[in-house]
Phi, psi and omega in degrees: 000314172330305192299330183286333176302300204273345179282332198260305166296314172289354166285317177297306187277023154303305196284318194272008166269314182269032161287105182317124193253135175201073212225153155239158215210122186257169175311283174226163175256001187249137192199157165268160152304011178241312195290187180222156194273133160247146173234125188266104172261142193201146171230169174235013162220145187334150162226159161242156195073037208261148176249116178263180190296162180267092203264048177250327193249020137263358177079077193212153155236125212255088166287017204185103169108185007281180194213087204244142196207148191223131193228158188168128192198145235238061179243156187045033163107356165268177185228149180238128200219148174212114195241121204209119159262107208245152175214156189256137208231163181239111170288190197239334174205171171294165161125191160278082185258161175230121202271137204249173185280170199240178189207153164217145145288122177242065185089027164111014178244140167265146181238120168266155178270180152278152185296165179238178174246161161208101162328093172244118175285200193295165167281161193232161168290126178232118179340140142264136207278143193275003146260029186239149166294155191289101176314106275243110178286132164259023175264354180259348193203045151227109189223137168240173210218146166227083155339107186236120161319319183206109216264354193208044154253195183309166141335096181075056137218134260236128162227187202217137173239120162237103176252129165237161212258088190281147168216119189303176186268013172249022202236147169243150174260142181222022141193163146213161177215161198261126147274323195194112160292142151279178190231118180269073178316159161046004160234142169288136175219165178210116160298112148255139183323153165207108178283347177184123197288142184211137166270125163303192174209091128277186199239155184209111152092018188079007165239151170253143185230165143274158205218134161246165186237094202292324181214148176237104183249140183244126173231159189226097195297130164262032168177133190262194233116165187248144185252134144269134180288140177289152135349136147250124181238139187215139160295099218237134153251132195223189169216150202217139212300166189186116153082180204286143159284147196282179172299351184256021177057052189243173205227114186291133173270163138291088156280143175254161206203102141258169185232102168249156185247162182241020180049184200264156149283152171226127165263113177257153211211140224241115163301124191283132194283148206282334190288126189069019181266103189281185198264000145273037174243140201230056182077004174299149186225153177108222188220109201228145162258150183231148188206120140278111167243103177274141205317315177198161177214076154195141208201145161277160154311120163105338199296171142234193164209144179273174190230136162226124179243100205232150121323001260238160176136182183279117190151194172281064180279336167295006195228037172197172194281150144290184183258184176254110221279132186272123173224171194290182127023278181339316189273139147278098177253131166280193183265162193257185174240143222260151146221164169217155197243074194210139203236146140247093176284178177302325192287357180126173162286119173266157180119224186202154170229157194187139178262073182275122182251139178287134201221134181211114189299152155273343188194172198262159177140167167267128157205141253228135168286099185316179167266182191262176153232158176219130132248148186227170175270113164261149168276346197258341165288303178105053161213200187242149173232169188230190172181114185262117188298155153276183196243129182291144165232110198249153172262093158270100184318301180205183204144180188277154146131214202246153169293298169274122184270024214267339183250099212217123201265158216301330199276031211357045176274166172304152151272338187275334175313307182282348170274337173285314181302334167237031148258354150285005199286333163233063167259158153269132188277358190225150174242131124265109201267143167238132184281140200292328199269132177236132185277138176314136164301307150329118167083353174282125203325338200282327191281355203255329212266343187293308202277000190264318174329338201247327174289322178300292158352328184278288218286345160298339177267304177304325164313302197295343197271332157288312178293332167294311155302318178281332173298305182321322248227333203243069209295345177272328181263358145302309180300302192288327166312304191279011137293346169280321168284342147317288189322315170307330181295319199273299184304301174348281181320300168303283229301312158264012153243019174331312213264004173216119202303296174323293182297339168324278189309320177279282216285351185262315169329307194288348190274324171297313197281353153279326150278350150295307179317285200311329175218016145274342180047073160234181173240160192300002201266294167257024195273085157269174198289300205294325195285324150330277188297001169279303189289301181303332149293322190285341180269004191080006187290132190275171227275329199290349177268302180317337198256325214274293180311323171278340185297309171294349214246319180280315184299321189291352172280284189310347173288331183299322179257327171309145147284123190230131200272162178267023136288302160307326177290305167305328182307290179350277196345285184298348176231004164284323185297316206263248191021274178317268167353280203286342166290322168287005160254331190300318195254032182264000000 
C-alpha cells in the first residue's frame, strides 16, 4: 500500500513538473518617467507564433529588443529548457499602465501571459556611480528653440517662425518623431519644404553648439490682439558618451531619450490704424503695383476684348480682393478669371494676382471704362496708398445703334435708339398663318398612331420593368447610387450658397465626402487623409488628382474662417466639379 501512495506522488509531481509554464515578469512595477522598464516573456517549452502585446497602446515605446535566449540543460537525468523574449519600453505617459498579454503557441495549444500593472510616476534624479566620470546628460545639451521675427506686427504682415534643434558636439541624434504639431489659430499659414536636414554651427545660451532646421513656417494674423502660437513638441532619441574611454581611447555610446517642447508663443498684433483709412480698402498689406490693362481698344460689333486687372508686388496677396472694374449698360462684362502667381519664401509672399474679364459691346459708339483705385497698407511708411488706373475709351466701329454715342439716357442706351424701338414697336416681326380647311381627326395619320402607340409600347414597359427588379435586387449599387446622388445634392446645395461663404464651404465638405461613400464603400469614419490616398491609389486614381482632391478638402476648414473673395468660392466650386468628373473616369 505504501508503494502505491509514493508511486501515485511521484506521478503527480512529474506531472505538474511537465506543466507548460508561459509568463512575464518585468524589471520593476513603480518608475519615473524617465527611466525604463525591462520585461521578459519566458516558457519553459519550445513555442511558435509568439505575438507580443501591443506596447504603444499600452502606452510604452519600445526602446531595446527584442532579444531571445534559449537555455537547455540536463541535470540528475532531467532535462531543462527555457525560452525567452525580453524587450526594453520607455514609458509614454504618467498614470497607471497595463501592459496586455502576450500569446503562443505550444504543442498545438495557445497560452497567454497575464496583463501587469505598472505605476509610472514624475521623472525622478537618477543617482550617479561615484567611480564613474560624470556622465554626459541629454536633458543638459539638447534644446529645441522656436525663433519668431516679430513679436508685435500688423494685421497681415508676414512674420517667420523657425524651429531648431540645438544639440552639444558630444551627443548624436539618431531619430525624432512630433508629439503635438503646432497650431496657428487666427493666422493664415504656409509650411515651407525642407528637403534635407544639414546641421550647423551656432552659438546658444553663450556656448557653441549644432543645431538643425527642423520646420519653417510663414505666418499672416488675421485679427489683431494677443494670439497664441502653440508648442511644437518631439521626441528625440540621441546617443550619448558614458564612462571612461577603453584602451584604445574609444568612448562607450549610450542611448538616450527626451522629450522637448518649444514652448508656447504669445504674438501681440497691431491693428491697422483707423486715421486715414480710405473707404476702399480691402485689406492688402505690403508693397504693390496695381495695372488695368485692356487686350485692345478698338473693336468691330461682336468682337470681344479682355480687361485685365492685376496686382504684383510683396504682401498679403491670397488674403484680399481686386476692386471691380464699372462699364455702361452698352458693354457686356462676364465674370471674371481669377489667377495667381504667387511664391512664399521666409520674407512673405510675392508675385502677382489678376482678375481676367470678357467685355463684349452691344452697339458702335466710344464708350468709356472708369478709372479704377487699388488701396493698400504700406509697412514700410506705416500708411495708406492709393493707386489710380486712367480711364479706358473703347471704339466700337460699327454695328447697330447711332454713330455719335454722345447722346446717351442716365442707364447709358442711345436716346435716339430708344425712340426708334418704340416707334417701331407695332410692327410684328413674326406671322403666325393658319389654313381656313382642316382634315378630319378620323382616319387621319395622328389617329392610326395614337392607337399602334400603346402596342409599341408594351415590350418597353416590360424591359423597364426587369430592370427595375434587378436594381431592387441590387443593394449595394443601390447604396452607392443614392449615395452619389446626395453628394450631387450636396454640390447643389454650394452652389446656392456660392454668394455665403461658410455654408459654402461645409455643403461642398459634405459632397466630396459623400462622393467617397459612393464610389469607395467606406464609411465617414474612415476617411483619414492617408486612408484616402491609399485606397484611391490602390483603384488607380492618378496621383496628381488625389494630392489635388485632399488639398480641397483641407482647404475647406480654413476657407471657413480665412478671408475670401467670390472668386475664389467660384474657383473652389468649379475644381470640386473637375476633381469629381476626372475621379468618376478614374475609379469607373
Amino acid at each position: 500500500m505504501k508503494r502505491i501512495i509514493v508511486f501515485i506522488v511521484l506521478f503527480v509531481t512529474n506531472s505538474l513538473l511537465a506543466q507548460v509554464k508561459f509568463e512575464a515578469n518585468v524589471s520593476k512595477n513603480t518608475l519615473g518617467l524617465n527611466e525604463r522598464v525591462r520585461i521578459e516573456f519566458s516558457m519553459n517549452e519550445d513555442g511558435d507564433n509568439f505575438v507580443p502585446p501591443n506596447f504603444e497602446a499600452s502606452g510604452f515605446r519600445v526602446v531595446g529588443g527584442p532579444s531571445q535566449s534559449i537555455s537547455q540543460s540536463w541535470i540528475n537525468g532531467r532535462s531543462s529548457f527555457q525560452k525567452s523574449y525580453t524587450y526594453i519600453l520607455l514609458p509614454l505617459q504618467k498614470g497607471n499602465l497595463v501592459i496586455r498579454q502576450a500569446i503562443i503557441e505550444i504543442n498545438g495549444q495557445i497560452y497567454k501571459t497575464l496583463p501587469i500593472k505598472i505605476n509610472v510616476t514624475n521623472a525622478v534624479q537618477q543617482p550617479n556611480d561615484p567611480n564613474e566620470p560624470a556622465a554626459v546628460k541629454a536633458d543638459d545639451n539638447l534644446y529645441l528653440v522656436a525663433d519668431i521675427s516679430k513679436t508685435n506686427p500688423y494685421v497681415n504682415e508676414p512674420i517667420t517662425v523657425v524651429y531648431k534643434l540645438y544639440f552639444s558636439f558630444n551627443i548624436g541624434i539618431t531619430n525624432w518623431r512630433e508629439l503635438n504639431k503646432p497650431k496657428y489659430n487666427d493666422f493664415w499659414s504656409q509650411n515651407i519644404d525642407i528637403k534635407q536636414l544639414v546641421a550647423e554651427e551656432g552659438m546658444f545660451k553663450g556656448q557653441r553648439y549644432r543645431y538643425v532646421v527642423l520646420r519653417k513656417t510663414v505666418l499672416y494674423p488675421q485679427k489683431s490682439g494677443k494670439l497664441e502660437i502653440e508648442p511644437l513638441s518631439l521626441d528625440i532619441d540621441c546617443q550619448v558618451p558614458k564612462g571612461r574611454p577603453n584602451f584604445f581611447g574609444q568612448v562607450q555610446l549610450v542611448d538616450d531619450s527626451k522629450r522637448v517642447s518649444a514652448g508656447s508663443n504669445v504674438i501681440n498684433v497691431k491693428a491697422l490704424p483707423e486715421a486715414g483709412k480710405p473707404e476702399d480698402f480691402s485689406g492688402a498689406v505690403g508693397k504693390f503695383n496695381f495695372k488695368v490693362t485692356p487686350s485692345r481698344t478698338g473693336l468691330k460689333f461682336g468682337e470681344s476684348l479682355d480687361l485685365d486687372v492685376s496686382v504684383t508686388g510683396t504682401g498679403n496677396l491670397k488674403l484680399f480682393s481686386l476692386p471691380k472694374p464699372v462699364v455702361p449698360s452698352t458693354l457686356e462684362m462676364y465674370d471674371p478669371q481669377h489667377s495667381e502667381n504667387v511664391t512664399t519664401p521666409l520674407s512673405g509672399m510675392t508675385g502677382s494676382i489678376a482678375d481676367k474679364y470678357t467685355i463684349i459691346p452691344q452697339s458702335k459708339g466710344n464708350f468709356p471704362i472708369k478709372s479704377m483705385r487699388f488701396t493698400y497698407f504700406d509697412l514700410g511708411t506705416r500708411s495708406y496708398k492709393t493707386i489710380t488706373s486712367p480711364e479706358i475709351v473703347l471704339n466700337v466701329l460699327d454695328g447697330p445703334g447711332i454713330a455719335n454715342s454722345g447722346a446717351t439716357t442716365p442707364s447709358g442706351t442711345s436716346k435716339v435708339a430708344v425712340t426708334a424701338n418704340k416707334a417701331f414697336a407695332y410692327i410684328k416681326q413674326k406671322t403666325t398663318l393658319q389654313p381656313v380647311q382642316s382634315d378630319d381627326f378620323l382616319g387621319s395619320g395622328l389617329f392610326y398612331s395614337l392607337i399602334i402607340l400603346p402596342f409599341l409600347g408594351i415590350p418597353a414597359l416590360i424591359l423597364f420593368r426587369k430592370r427595375k427588379e434587378a436594381e431592387d435586387a441590387d443593394v449595394v449599387g443601390n447604396k452607392k447610387r443614392k449615395t452619389n446622388a446626395l453628394a450631387k445634392k450636396y454640390l447643389s446645395e454650394a452652389q446656392k450658397q456660392i454668394q455665403h461663404k461658410e455654408p459654402f464651404y461645409i455643403a461642398l465638405e459634405k459632397a466630396m465626402h459623400n462622393f467617397l461613400k459612393a464610389k469607395l464603400s467606406i464609411e465617414t469614419s474612415e476617411m483619414s487623409k492617408d486612408k484616402i490616398s491609399e485606397i484611391l491609389l490602390t483603384r488607380n486614381a492618378d496621383s496628381s488628382t488625389v494630392k489635388e482632391f485632399i488639398t480641397l478638402t483641407e482647404s475647406c476648414e480654413l476657407a471657413r474662417y480665412a478671408p475670401s473673395t467670390s472668386v475664389a468660392i467660384q474657383q473652389d466650386y468649379d475644381k470640386a466639379v473637375e476633381i469629381i468628373s476626372s475621379l468618376e473616369k478614374q475609379l469607373a
